[in-house]
C-alpha positions as CSV (number, residue, x, y, z in Angstrom):
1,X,-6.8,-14.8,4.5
2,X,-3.5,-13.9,3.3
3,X,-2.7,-9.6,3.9
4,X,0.2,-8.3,2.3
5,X,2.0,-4.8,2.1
6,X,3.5,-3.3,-1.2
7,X,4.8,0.1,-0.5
8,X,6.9,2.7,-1.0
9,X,8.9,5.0,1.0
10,X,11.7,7.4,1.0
11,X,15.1,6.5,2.7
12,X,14.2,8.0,5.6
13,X,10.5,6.1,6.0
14,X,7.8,8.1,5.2
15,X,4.8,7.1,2.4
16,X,4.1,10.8,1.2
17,X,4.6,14.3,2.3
18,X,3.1,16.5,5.3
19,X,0.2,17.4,2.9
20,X,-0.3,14.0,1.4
21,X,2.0,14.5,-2.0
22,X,4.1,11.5,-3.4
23,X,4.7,13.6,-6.6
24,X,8.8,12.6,-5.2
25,X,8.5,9.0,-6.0
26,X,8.7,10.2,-9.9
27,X,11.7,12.4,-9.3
28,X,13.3,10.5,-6.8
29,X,16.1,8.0,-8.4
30,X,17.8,8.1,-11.8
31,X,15.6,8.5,-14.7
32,X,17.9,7.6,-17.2
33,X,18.2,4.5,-16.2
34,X,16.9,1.2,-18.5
35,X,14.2,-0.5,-16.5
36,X,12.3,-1.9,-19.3
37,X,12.8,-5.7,-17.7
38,X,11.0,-4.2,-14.3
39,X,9.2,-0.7,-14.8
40,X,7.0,-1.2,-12.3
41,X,9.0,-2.5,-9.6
42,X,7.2,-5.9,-9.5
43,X,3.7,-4.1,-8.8
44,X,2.1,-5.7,-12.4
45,X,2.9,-8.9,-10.9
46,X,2.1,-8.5,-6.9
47,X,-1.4,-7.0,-8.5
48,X,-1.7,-10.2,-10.0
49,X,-1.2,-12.3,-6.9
50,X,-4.3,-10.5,-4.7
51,X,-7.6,-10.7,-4.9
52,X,-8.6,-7.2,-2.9
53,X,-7.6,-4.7,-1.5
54,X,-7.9,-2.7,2.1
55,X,-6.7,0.6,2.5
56,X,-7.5,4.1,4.8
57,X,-9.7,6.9,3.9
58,X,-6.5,9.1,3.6
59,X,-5.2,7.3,0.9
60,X,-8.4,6.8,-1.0
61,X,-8.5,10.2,-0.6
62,X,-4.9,10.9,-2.1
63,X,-5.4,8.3,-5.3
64,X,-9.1,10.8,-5.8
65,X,-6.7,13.7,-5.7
66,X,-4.8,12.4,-8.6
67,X,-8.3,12.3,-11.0
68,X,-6.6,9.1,-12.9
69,X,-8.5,7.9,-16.3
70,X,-9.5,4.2,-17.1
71,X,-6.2,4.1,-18.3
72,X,-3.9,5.0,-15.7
73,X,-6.1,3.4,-13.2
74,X,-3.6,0.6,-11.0
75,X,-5.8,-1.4,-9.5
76,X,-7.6,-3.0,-12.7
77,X,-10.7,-4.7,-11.6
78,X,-9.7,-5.8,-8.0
79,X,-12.7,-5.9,-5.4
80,X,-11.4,-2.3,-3.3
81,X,-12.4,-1.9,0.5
82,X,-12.0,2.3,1.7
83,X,-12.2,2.0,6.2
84,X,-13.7,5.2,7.1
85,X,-15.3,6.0,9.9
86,X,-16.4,9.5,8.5
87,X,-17.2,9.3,5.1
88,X,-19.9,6.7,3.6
89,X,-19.7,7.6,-0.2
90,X,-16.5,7.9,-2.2
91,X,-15.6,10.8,-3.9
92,X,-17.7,11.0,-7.7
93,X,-13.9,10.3,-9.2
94,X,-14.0,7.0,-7.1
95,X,-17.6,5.5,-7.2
96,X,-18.0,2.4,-8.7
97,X,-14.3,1.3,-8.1
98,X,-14.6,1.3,-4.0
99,X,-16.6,0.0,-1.5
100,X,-16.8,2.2,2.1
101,X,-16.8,0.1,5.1
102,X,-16.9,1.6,9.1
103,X,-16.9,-1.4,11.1
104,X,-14.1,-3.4,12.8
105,X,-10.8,-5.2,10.5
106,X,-11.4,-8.7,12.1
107,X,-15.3,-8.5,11.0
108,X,-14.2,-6.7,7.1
109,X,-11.4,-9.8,7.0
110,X,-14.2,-12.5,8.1
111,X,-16.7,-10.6,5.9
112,X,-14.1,-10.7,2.9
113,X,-12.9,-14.9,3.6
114,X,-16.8,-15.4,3.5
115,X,-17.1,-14.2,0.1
116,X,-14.3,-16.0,-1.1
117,X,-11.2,-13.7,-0.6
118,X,-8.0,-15.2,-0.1
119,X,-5.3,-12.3,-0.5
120,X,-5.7,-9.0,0.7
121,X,-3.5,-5.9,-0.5
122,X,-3.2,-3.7,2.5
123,X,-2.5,-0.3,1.9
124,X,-2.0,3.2,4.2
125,X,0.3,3.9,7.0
126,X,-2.3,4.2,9.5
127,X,-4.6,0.7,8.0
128,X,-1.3,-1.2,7.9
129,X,-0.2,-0.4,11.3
130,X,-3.4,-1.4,12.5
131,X,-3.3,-4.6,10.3
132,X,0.2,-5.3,12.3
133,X,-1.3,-4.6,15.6
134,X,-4.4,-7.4,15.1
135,X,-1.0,-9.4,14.0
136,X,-3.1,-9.8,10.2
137,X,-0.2,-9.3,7.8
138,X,1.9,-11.9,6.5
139,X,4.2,-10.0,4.6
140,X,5.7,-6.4,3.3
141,X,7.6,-5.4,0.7
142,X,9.1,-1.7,0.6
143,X,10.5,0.0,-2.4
144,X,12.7,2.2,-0.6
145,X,13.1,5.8,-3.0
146,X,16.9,7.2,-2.9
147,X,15.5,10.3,-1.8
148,X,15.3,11.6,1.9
149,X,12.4,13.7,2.7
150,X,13.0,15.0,6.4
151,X,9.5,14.9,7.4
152,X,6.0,13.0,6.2
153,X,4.1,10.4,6.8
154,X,5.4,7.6,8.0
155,X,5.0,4.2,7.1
156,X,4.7,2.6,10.1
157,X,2.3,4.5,13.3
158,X,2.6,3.7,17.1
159,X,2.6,-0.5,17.5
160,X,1.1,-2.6,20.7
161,X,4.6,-4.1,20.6
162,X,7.7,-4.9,18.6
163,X,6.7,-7.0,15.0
164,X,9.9,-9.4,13.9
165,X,10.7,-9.5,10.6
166,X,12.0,-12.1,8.8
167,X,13.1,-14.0,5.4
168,X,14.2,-11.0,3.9
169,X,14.6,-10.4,0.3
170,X,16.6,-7.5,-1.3
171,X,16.6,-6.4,-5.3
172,X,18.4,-3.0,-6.4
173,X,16.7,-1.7,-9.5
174,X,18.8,0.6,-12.3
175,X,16.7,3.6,-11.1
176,X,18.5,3.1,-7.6
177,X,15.4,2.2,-5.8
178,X,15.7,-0.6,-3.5
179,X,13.4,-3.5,-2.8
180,X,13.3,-5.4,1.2
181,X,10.4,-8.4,1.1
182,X,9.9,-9.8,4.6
183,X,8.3,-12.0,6.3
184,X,6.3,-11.1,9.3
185,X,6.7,-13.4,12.5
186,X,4.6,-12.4,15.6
């Protein structure tokens, strides 16, 4: 199974805020500027590409905290997987859209190829690290925010050694937000 990383940080690496917020990636950048070609960075069409999704109870937990409608919801109707080893039900905002799952990657990434899964979106500083330590992801983009937060979350956690990066692919967008694709080479 293919894993992939579509993220976005600030400048100065970090996914969101000491207490979760990413309420900055709407501020962050110039919002005069035209980006009816791209709005959404190229996440319409990397949504398009996967087949499900991975990501850590912190961020299902942060996507709850934003109560989004049907409409607003970014994820359409791909197959969602939540790892938690503490929680077994979603929150009530989120039933229905996730599955919870406390178990081990390597069995959730057979489980998910034995149903027919070929590309995984893999999302959360702490689930991607973890991805890169079982060396499971193929590639990451980062949308890198003009905006430096001095403290957060970061992106990337402790790693078992050094990940090499390669192929890399650059676009500036009018908003001044940056995009790096690379390839990952273990």
């Amino acid at each position: 199974m293919k894993c992939s990383v579509f993220i976005a940080t600030s400048v100065d690496g970090y996914i969101a805020t000491d207490d979760g917020g990413v309420d900055w990636l709407h501020t962050a950048g110039n919002s005069q500027a035209g980006m009816s070609e791209n709005p959404d960075m190229g996440f319409s069409q990397f949504m398009a590409s996967v087949d499900c999704m991975v990501m850590g109870r912190k961020c299902m937990e942060t996507i709850a905290s934003m109560n989004l409608t049907p409409e607003q919801w970014p994820y359409g109707t791909t197959h969602i997987v939540v790892l938690s080893s503490t929680l077994t039900q979603p929150p009530k905002s989120l039933q229905g859209k996730v599955e919870m799952f406390n178990g081990s990657i390597t069995d959730l990434i057979a489980s998910l190829t034995r149903k027919g899964f070929k590309h995984a979106y893999i999302d959360g500083g702490t689930t991607i690290t973890s991805f890169l330590n079982l060396k499971l992801i193929d590639d990451i983009t980062i949308t890198q925010a003009p905006i430096v937060l001095g403290s957060g979350i970061p992106l990337f956690g402790k790693l078992q050694q050094p990940v090499k990066l390669t192929s890399t692919t650059t676009t500036r967008f009018a908003n001044d937000f940056v995009q790096i694709t690379y390839q990952v080479s273990y």
